[in-house]
C-alpha positions as CSV (number, residue, x, y, z in Angstrom):
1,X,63.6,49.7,-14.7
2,X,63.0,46.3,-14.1
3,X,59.9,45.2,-14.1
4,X,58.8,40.9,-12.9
5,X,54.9,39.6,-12.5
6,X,55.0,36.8,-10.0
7,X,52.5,34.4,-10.8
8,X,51.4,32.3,-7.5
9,X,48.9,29.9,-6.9
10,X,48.0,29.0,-3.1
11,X,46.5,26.2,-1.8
12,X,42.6,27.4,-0.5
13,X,43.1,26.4,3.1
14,X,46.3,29.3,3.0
15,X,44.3,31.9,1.2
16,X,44.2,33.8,4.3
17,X,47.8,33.6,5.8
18,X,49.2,34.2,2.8
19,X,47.6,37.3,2.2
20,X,48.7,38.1,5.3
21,X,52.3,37.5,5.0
22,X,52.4,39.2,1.5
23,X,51.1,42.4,2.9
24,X,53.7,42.4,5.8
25,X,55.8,41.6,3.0
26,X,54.7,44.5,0.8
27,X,54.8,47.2,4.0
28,X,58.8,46.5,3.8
29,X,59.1,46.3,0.3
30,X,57.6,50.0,-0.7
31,X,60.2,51.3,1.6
32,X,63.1,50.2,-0.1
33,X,64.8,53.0,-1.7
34,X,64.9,50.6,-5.0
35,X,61.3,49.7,-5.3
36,X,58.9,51.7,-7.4
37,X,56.0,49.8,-7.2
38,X,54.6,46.6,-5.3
39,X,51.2,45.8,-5.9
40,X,49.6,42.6,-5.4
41,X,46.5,41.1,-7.2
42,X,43.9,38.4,-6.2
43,X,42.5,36.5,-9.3
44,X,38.8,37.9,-9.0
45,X,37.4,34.8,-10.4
46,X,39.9,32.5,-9.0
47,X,40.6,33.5,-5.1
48,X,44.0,30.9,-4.9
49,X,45.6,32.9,-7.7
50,X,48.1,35.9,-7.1
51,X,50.1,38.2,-9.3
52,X,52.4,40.3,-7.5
53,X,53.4,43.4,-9.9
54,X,56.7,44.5,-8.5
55,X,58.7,47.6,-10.2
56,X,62.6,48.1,-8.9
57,X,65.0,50.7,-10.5
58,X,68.0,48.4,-11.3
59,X,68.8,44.6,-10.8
60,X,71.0,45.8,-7.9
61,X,67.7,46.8,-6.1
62,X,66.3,43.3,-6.7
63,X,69.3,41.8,-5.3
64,X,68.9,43.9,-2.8
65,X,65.4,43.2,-2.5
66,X,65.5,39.8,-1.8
67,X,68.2,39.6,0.6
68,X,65.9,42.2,3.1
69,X,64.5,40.6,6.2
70,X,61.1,41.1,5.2
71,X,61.5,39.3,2.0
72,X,63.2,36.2,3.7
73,X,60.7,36.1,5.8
74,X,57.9,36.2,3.7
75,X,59.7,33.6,1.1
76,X,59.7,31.1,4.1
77,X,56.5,31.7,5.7
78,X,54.8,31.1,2.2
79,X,57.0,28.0,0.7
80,X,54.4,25.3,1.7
81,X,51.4,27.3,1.1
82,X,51.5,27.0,-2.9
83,X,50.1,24.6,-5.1
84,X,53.4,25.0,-7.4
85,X,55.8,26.5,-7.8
86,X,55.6,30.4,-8.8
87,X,56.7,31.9,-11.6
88,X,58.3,35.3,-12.7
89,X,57.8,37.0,-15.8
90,X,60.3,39.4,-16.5
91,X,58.9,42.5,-18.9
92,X,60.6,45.4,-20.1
93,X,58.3,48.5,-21.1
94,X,58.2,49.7,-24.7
């Protein structure tokens, strides 16, 4: 399995459409015959911070991941909404 948290911190005037574009996002993404598990997390003391918690069988199925419609589309929709950059953390489970 491979498992990556994406750390993301939006700027508070796109709180809103970038929730919404993660969730489209995250409709396509549990679909994918590689994904396991796509959940998405808002910083409950902190409301501009996201951790996306994204599980895929095999780095094929990332590959594959990120060359799906919906995950262009989100990538783009979301590129100026960010305070920085984000930042995966790869983790492997024991």
């Amino acid at each position: 399995m491979k498992i990556t948290c994406v750390h993301v911190h939006v700027k508070p005037e796109n709180i809103e459409q970038f929730r919404d574009a993660i969730l489209e996002n995250q409709k396509g993404t549990v679909l994918e015959p590689g994904n396991i598990r796509f959940d998405i997390l808002q910083q409950a003391d902190d409301p501009t911070r996201f951790m996306l918690y994204e599980v895929f069988e095999s780095d094929e199925a990332v590959k594959l991941h990120k060359e799906t419609p919906h995950y262009l589309k989100w990538r783009d929709t979301v590129k100026d909404f960010m305070e920085e950059q984000r930042v995966g953390v790869k983790y492997n489970i024991l």
